[in-house]
PADO-514820 format. One line per 4 residues: number of its first residue (from 1); their letters; for each residue x, y, z of C-alpha. Coordinates in nm, 2 decimals. Layout:
N
NUM) a) X,Y,Z ~ ...
This chain:
472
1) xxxx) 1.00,-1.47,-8.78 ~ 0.74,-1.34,-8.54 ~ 0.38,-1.35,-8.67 ~ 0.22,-1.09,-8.42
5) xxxx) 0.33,-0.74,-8.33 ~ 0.29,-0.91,-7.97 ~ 0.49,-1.19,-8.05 ~ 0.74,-0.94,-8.15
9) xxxx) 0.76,-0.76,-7.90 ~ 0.85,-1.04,-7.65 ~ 1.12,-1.14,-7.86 ~ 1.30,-0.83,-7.81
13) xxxx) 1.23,-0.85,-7.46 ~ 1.37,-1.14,-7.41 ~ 1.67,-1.04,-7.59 ~ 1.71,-0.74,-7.36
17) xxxx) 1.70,-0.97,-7.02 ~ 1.95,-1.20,-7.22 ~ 2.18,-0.96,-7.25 ~ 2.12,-0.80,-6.92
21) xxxx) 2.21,-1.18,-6.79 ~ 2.55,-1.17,-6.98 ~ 2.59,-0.82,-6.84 ~ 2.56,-0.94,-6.45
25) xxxx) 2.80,-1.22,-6.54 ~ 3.07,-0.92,-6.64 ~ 3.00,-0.74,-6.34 ~ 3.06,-1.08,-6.12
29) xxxx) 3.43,-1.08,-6.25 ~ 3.53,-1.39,-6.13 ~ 3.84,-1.44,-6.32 ~ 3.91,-1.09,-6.22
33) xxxx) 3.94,-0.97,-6.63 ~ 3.78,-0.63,-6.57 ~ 3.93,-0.51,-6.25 ~ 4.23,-0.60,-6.44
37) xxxx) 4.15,-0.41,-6.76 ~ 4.01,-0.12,-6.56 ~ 4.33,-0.07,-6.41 ~ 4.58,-0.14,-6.75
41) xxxx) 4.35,0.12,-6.94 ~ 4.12,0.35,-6.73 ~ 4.33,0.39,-6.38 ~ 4.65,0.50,-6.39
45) xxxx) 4.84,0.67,-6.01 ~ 5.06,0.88,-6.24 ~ 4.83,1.14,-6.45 ~ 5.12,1.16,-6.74
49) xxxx) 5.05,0.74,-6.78 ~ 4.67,0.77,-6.89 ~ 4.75,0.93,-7.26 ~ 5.01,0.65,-7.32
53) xxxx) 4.77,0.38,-7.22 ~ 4.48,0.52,-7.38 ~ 4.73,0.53,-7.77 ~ 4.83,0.17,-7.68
57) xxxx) 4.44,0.12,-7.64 ~ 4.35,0.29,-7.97 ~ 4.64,0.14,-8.13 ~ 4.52,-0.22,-8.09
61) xxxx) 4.19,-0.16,-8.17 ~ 4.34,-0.01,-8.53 ~ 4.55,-0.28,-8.56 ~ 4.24,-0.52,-8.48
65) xxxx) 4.03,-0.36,-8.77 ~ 4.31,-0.34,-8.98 ~ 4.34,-0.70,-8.98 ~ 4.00,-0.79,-9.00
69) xxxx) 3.84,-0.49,-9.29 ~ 3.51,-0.67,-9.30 ~ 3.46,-0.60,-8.91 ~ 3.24,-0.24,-8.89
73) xxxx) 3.14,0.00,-8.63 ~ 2.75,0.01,-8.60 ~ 2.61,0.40,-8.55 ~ 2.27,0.49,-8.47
77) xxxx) 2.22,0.59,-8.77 ~ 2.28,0.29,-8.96 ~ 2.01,0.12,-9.13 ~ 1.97,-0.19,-8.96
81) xxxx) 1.69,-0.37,-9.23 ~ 2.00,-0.31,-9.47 ~ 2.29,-0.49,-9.28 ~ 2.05,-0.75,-9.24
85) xxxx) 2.02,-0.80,-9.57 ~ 2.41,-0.83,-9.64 ~ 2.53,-1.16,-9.77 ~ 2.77,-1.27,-9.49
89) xxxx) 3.13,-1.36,-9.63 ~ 3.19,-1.61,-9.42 ~ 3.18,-2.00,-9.57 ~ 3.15,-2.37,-9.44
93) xxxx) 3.25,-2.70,-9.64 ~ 2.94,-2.93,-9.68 ~ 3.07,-3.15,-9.40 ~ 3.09,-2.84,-9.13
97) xxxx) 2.71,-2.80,-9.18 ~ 2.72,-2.44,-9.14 ~ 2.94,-2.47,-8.85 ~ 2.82,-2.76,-8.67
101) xxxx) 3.06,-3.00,-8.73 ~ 3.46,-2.99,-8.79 ~ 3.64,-3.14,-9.14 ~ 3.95,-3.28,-9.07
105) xxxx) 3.93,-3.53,-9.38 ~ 4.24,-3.37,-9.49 ~ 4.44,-3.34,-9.16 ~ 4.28,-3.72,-9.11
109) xxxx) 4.47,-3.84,-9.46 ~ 4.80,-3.69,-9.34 ~ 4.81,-3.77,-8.98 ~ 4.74,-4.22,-9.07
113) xxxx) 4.99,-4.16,-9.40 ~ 5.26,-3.97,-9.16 ~ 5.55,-4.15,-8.96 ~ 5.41,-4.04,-8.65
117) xxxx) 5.04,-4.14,-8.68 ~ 4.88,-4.49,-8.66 ~ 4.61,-4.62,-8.88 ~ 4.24,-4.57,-8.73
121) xxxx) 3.89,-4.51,-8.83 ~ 3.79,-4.13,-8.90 ~ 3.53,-4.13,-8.60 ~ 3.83,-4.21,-8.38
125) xxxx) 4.06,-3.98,-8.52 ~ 3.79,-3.71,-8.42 ~ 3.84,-3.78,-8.08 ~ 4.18,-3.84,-8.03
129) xxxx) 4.37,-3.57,-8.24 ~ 4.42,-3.30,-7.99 ~ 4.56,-3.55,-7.74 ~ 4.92,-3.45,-7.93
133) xxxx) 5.11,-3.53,-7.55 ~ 5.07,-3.91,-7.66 ~ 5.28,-3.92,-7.95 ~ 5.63,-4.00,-7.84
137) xxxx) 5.93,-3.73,-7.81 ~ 6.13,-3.90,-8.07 ~ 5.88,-3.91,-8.34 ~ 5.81,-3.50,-8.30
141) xxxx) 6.15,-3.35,-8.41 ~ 6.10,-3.37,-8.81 ~ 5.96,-3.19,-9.07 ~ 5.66,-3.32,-9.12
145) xxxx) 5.51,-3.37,-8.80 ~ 5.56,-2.97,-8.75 ~ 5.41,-2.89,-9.07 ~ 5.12,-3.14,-8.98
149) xxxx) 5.09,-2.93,-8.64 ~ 5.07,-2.57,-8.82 ~ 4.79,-2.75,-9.05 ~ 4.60,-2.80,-8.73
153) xxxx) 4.63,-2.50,-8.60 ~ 4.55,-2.28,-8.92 ~ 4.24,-2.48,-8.96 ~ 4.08,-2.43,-8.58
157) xxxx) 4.18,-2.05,-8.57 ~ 4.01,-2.05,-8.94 ~ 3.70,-2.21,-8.76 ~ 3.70,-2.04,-8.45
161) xxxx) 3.72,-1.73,-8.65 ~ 3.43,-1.83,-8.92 ~ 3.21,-1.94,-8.58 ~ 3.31,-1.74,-8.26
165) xxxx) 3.40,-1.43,-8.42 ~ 3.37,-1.25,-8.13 ~ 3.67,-1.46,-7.95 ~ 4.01,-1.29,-7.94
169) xxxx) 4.26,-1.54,-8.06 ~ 4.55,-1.33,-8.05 ~ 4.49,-1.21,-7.67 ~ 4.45,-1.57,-7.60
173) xxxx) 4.80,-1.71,-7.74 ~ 4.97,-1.42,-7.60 ~ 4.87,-1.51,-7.27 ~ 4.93,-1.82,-7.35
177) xxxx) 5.29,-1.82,-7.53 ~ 5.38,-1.59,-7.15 ~ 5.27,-1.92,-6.94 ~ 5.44,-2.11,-7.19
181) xxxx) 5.79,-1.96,-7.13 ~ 5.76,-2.04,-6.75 ~ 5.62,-2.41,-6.82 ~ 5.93,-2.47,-7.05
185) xxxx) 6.19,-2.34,-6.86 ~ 6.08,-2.58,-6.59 ~ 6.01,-2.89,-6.78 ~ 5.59,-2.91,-6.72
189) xxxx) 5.48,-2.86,-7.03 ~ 5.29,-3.20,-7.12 ~ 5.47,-3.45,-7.32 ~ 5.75,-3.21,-7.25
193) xxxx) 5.85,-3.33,-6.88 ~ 6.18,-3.47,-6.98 ~ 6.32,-3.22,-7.23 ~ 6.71,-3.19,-7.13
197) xxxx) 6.93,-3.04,-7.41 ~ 7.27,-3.15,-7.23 ~ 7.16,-3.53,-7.28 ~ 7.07,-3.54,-7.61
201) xxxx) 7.27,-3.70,-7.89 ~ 7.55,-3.52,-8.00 ~ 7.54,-3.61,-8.36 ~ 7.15,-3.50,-8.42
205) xxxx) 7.07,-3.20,-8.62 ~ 6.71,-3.10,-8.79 ~ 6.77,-3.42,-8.98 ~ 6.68,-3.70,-8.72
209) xxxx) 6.90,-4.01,-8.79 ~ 6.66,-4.25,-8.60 ~ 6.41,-4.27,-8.88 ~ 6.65,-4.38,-9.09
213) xxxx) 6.82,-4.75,-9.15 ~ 6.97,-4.71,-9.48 ~ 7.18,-4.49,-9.68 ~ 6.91,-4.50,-9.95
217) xxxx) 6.67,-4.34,-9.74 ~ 6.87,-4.01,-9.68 ~ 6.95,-4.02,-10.07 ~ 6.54,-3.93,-10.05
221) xxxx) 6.60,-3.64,-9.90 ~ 6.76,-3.49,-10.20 ~ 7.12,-3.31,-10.23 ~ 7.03,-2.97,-10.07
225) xxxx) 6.86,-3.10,-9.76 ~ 7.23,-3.33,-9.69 ~ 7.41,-3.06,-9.76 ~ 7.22,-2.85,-9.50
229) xxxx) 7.27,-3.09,-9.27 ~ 7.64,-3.18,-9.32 ~ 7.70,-2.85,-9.32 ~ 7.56,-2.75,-9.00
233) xxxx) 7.75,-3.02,-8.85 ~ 8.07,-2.87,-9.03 ~ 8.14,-3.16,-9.23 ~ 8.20,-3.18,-9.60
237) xxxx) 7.89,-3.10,-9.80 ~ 8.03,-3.18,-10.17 ~ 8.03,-3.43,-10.38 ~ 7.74,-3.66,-10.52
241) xxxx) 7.45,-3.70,-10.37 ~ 7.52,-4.06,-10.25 ~ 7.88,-3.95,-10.11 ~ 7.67,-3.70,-9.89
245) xxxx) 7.43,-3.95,-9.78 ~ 7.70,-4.22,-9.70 ~ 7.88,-3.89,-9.53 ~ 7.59,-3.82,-9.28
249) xxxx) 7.50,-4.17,-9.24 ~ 7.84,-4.23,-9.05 ~ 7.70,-4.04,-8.75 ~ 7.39,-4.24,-8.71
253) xxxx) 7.68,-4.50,-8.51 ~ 8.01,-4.26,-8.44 ~ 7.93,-3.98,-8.24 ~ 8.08,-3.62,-8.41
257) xxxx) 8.39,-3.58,-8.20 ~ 8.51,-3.94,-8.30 ~ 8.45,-3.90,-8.64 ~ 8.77,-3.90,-8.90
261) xxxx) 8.88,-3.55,-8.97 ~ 8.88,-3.61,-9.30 ~ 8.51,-3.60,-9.33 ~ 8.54,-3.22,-9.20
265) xxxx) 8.54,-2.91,-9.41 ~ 8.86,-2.73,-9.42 ~ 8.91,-2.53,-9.06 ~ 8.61,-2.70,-8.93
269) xxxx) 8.80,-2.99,-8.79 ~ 8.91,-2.75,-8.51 ~ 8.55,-2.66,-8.44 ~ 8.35,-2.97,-8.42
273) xxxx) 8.26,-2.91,-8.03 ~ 8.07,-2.54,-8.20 ~ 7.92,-2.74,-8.46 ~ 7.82,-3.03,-8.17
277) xxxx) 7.68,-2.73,-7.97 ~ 7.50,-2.53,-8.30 ~ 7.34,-2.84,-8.39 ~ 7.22,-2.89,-8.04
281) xxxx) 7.08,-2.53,-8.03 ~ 6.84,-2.57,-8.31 ~ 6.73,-2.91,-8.21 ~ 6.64,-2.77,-7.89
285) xxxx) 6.45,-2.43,-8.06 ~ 6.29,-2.65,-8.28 ~ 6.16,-2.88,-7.97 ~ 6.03,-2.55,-7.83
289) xxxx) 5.86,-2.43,-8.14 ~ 5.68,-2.76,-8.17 ~ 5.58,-2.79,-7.79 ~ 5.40,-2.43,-7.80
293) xxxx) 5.20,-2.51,-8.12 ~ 5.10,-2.83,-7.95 ~ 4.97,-2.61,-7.63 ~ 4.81,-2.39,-7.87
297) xxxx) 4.66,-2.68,-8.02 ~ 4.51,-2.80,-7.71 ~ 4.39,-2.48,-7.57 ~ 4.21,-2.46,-7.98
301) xxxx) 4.02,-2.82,-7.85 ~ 3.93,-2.67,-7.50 ~ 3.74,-2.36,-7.66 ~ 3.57,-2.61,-7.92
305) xxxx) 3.51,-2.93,-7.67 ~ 3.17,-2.97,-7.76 ~ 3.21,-2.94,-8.14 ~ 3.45,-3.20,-8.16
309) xxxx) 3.19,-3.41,-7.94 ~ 2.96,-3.33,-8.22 ~ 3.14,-3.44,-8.48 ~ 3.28,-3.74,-8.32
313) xxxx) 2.87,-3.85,-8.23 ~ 2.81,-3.77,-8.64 ~ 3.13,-3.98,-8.81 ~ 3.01,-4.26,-8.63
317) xxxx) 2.63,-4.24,-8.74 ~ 2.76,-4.23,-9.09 ~ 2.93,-4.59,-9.07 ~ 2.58,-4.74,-9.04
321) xxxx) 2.42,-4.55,-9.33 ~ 2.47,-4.64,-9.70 ~ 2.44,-4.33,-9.94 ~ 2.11,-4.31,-9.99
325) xxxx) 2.00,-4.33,-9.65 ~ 2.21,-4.01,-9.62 ~ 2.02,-3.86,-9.88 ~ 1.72,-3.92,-9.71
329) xxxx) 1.78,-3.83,-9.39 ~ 1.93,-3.51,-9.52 ~ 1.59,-3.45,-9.75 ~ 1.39,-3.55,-9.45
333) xxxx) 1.56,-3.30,-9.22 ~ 1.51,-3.02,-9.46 ~ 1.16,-3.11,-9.50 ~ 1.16,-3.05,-9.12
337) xxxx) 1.32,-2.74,-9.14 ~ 1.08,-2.58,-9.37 ~ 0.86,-2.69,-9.18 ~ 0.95,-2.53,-8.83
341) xxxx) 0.70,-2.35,-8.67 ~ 0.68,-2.09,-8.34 ~ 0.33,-2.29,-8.27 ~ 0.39,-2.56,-8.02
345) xxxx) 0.04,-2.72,-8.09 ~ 0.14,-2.78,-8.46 ~ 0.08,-3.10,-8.55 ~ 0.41,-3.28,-8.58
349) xxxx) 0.51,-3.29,-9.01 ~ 0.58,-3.70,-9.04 ~ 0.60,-3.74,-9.44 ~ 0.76,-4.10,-9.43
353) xxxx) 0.53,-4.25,-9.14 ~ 0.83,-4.27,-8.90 ~ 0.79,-4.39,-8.53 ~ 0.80,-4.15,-8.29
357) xxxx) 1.05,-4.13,-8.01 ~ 1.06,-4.11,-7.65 ~ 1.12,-3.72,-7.71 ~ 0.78,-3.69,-7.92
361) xxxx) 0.94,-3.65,-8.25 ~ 1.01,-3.89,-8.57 ~ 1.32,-4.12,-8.51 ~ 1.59,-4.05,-8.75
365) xxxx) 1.55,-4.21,-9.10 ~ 1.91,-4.41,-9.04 ~ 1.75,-4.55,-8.72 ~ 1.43,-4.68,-8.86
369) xxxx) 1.64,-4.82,-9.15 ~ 1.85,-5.01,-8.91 ~ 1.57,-5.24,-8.72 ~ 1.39,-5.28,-9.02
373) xxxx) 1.13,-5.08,-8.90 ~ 0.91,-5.09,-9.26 ~ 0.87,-5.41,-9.24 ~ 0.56,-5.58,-9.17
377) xxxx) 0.48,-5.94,-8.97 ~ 0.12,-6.04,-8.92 ~ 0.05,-6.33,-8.68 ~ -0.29,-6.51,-8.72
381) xxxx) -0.27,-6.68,-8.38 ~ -0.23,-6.32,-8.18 ~ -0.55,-6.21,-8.39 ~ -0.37,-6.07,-8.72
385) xxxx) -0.17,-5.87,-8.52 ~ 0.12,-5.64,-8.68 ~ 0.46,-5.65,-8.62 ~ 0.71,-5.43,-8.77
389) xxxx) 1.02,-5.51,-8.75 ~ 1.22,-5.84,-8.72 ~ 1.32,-5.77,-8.37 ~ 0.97,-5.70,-8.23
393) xxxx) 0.83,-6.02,-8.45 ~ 1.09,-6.26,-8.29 ~ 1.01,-6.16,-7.96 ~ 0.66,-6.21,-7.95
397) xxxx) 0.63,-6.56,-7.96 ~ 0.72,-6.53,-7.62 ~ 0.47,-6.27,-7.51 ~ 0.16,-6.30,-7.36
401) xxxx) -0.03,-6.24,-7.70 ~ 0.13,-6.54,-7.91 ~ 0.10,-6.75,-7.55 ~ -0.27,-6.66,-7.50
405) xxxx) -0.31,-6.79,-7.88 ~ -0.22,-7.11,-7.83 ~ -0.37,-7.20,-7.50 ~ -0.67,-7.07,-7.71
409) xxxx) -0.58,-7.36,-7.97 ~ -0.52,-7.61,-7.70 ~ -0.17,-7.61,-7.82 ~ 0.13,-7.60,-7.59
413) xxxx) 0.39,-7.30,-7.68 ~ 0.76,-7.48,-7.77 ~ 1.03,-7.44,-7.93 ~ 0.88,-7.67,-8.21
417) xxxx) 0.61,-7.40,-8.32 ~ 0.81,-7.06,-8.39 ~ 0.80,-6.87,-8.71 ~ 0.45,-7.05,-8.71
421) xxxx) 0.17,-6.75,-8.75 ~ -0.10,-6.93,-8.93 ~ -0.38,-7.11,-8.72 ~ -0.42,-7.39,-8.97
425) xxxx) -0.03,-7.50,-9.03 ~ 0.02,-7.43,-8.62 ~ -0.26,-7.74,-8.60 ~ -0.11,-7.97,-8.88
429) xxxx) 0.23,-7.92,-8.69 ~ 0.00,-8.07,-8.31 ~ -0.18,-8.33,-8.51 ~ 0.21,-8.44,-8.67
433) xxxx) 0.38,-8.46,-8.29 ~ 0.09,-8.63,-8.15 ~ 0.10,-8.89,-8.39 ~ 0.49,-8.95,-8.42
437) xxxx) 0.51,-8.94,-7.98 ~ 0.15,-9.03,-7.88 ~ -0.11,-8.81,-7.69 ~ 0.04,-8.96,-7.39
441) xxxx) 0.37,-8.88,-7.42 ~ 0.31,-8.52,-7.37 ~ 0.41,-8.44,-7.07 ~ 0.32,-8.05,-6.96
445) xxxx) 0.49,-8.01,-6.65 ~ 0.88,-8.08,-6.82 ~ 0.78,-7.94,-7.19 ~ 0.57,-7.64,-7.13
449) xxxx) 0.76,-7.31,-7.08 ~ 0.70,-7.06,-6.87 ~ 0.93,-6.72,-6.88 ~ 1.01,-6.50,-6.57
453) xxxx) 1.04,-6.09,-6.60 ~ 1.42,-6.11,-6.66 ~ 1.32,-6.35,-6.95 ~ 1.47,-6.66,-6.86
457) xxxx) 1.31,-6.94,-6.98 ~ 1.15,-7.26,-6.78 ~ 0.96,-7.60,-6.79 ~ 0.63,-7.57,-6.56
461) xxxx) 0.78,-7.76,-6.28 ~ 1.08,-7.58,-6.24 ~ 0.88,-7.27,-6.26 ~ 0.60,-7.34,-5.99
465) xxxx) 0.93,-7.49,-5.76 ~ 1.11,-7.16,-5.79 ~ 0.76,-6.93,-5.73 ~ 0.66,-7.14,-5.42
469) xxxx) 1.04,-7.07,-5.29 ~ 0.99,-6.69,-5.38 ~ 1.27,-6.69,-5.58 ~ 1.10,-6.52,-5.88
């Protein structure tokens, strides 16, 4: 909230040249939707069209509100401190974060338990569910995998609704489902390409017999589903429900117009082509039905690209944490929240001492966990020196700090003397090697290392050869 009656005021400026921005862009109409709307609803070059226009107008804008109660016409005289003060209706699940992130823990849990899915992490799940196209033609035609798609797509229009209330999903699939029709009946809809009713197996009904090996798995099914299925095929559909599993397993290997006419229904023998051609009709509806709630599906993932990016980016910070750095980060970033402030010269609210980053601000809690950030490494030969973190403590024995120490101490910097900090064991360890090799036996221009900018690692000679040769 605005502190100052000036402050105020620019606020609602700057909401006016906001709006007057998204006003130019409508004016721009580079997709050409106004001209197009102007001349559906306000232009007509027959007078008698106008009234018709202008009741299918008013009729979808009733049908609209009819829909949706909660949405409301705001007057002028409507008291705008009080609709304010409404409790909006709309609700997330802890894991959307108020509409920030996507759930699909759920539609993750059936897609890796499913025929058709594959087992995978949930961070790439995220990023991978709306590429529908890649899961093969075969596996598509059943049951489940259509009643997985209409899960998908009654969550994103839930969420699109909850978030972008303002988008009209229904103008957007009917455009869609018209661009559909034209894509289908040329084979380019994606994943699609090689739909071609006239090739496909004969004996294949809503039931598909490739996911099937044994007789026991159709008795699974249970008795009305075979009987369905025998039935649209005009074969027999009594008996137990093994007889019609054994019955409908015959076709899996004889194709229908082979089969013994005994199998068919009284005056069905006669019809088997019709059946053949029945049973290809709904296997080629039901390819359709599926391939348009895929292209919805997709066209759901375009409009919300960037919070699927979001989500994606926050499952996978989540495999490094461990419960309760969750809990504090989330405490931490409400602590934040509160305390938010419209003064940019505030000083920075840092409870937990955190780093900061190269943006000015705390690193996150989970970060700071990670690299061991809280802990502490003193080094008495850099001049009790602090360290924090076991990365930055490893690598300083090779800085110019820990090396300045030790020419300090006389001491050559090796191999032999890291993890030493203290002065007085860093000596015992010289006074040890001199003894067990002999003062002589030191030999500074092979055992003495000298590092380059890249951080490669040489004795003295080898580095003075490769300086003199300008090689580093």
């Amino acid at each position: 909230m605005a502190s100052t009656v000036l402050e105020a005021t620019r606020a609602k400026h700057e909401d006016m040249e906001r709006l007057e921005r998204l006003a130019v862009e409508i004016y721009e109409d580079k997709d050409n939707a106004r001209k197009d709307e102007i001349s559906n609803h306000l232009s007509s070059p027959v007078q008698a069209e106008i009234f018709p226009k202008f009741y299918d107008r008013l009729k979808e804008i009733r049908d609209y509100h009819r829909r949706n109660p909660s949405a409301r016409f705001v007057s002028a005289t409507d008291d705008f401190e009080e609709l304010l003060k409404e409790e909006p209706a709309i609700e997330f699940t802890g894991e959307e974060a108020f509409g920030r992130y996507l759930d699909l823990h759920e539609l993750y849990n059936e897609f890796i338990n499913s025929k058709f899915g594959t087992p995978m992490e949930y961070s790439a799940y995220v990023g991978t569910f709306s590429h529908v196209e890649k899961i093969t033609q075969s596996l598509k035609t059943s049951r489940q995998y259509r009643e997985y798609l209409e899960h998908i797509l009654e969550y994103l229009t839930s969420f699109l609704y909850r978030t972008e209330p303002l988008q009209d999903i229904e103008k957007i699939f009917a455009k869609l489902e018209n661009e559909f029709e034209e894509q289908w009946t040329n084979g380019e809809v994606p994943g699609w390409e090689n739909k071609d009713p006239e090739k496909e197996s004969a004996q294949e009904s809503v039931i598909d017999l490739d996911y099937y090996t044994t007789v026991e798995e159709l008795v699974e099914l249970g008795p009305e589903k075979l009987k369905e299925a025998l039935a649209a095929r005009g074969l027999k559909s009594g008996g137990t429900v093994q007889q019609r599993a054994e019955r409908l397993f015959l076709l899996k290997h004889t194709p229908l117009e082979q089969l013994d006419r005994k199998h068919f229904a009284k005056g069905s023998h006669s019809s088997a082509s019709n059946a053949t051609s029945n049973g290809s009709t709904l296997k080629d509806n039901l390819k359709k039905e599926i391939a348009l709630m895929e292209v919805k599906t997709r066209r759901l993932c375009e409009l919300l690209d960037e919070v699927i990016v979001r989500t994606k980016e926050n499952a996978e910070k989540k495999l490094t944490l461990t419960y309760e750095e969750m809990e504090a980060e989330r405490e931490e970033e409400e602590v934040q929240a509160d305390s938010e402030s419209d003064d940019e010269d505030q000083q920075i609210y840092n409870p937990l001492k955190l780093p900061m980053g190269w943006d000015g601000k705390p690193i996150p809690y989970w970060l700071y966990k990670l690299h061991g950030l809280g802990q502490e490494f003193k080094c008495e030969i850099c001049g009790n020196h602090s360290y924090w973190g076991r990365r930055a403590y490893e690598r300083h024995f090779k800085e110019w700090r820990h090396q300045h120490g030790m020419r300090c101490l006389g001491i050559p910097n090796t191999k032999n003397f890291n993890e030493i900090t203290s002065i007085q064991e860093a000596k015992e360890l010289w006074e040890k090697i001199q003894q067990r090799q002999g003062l002589n036996k030191w030999r500074p221009d092979l055992e003495e290392e000298y590092e380059d900018q890249e951080g490669n690692i040489y004795n003295k000679k080898t580095y003075t050869d490769l300086q003199r040769q300008g090689l580093i």
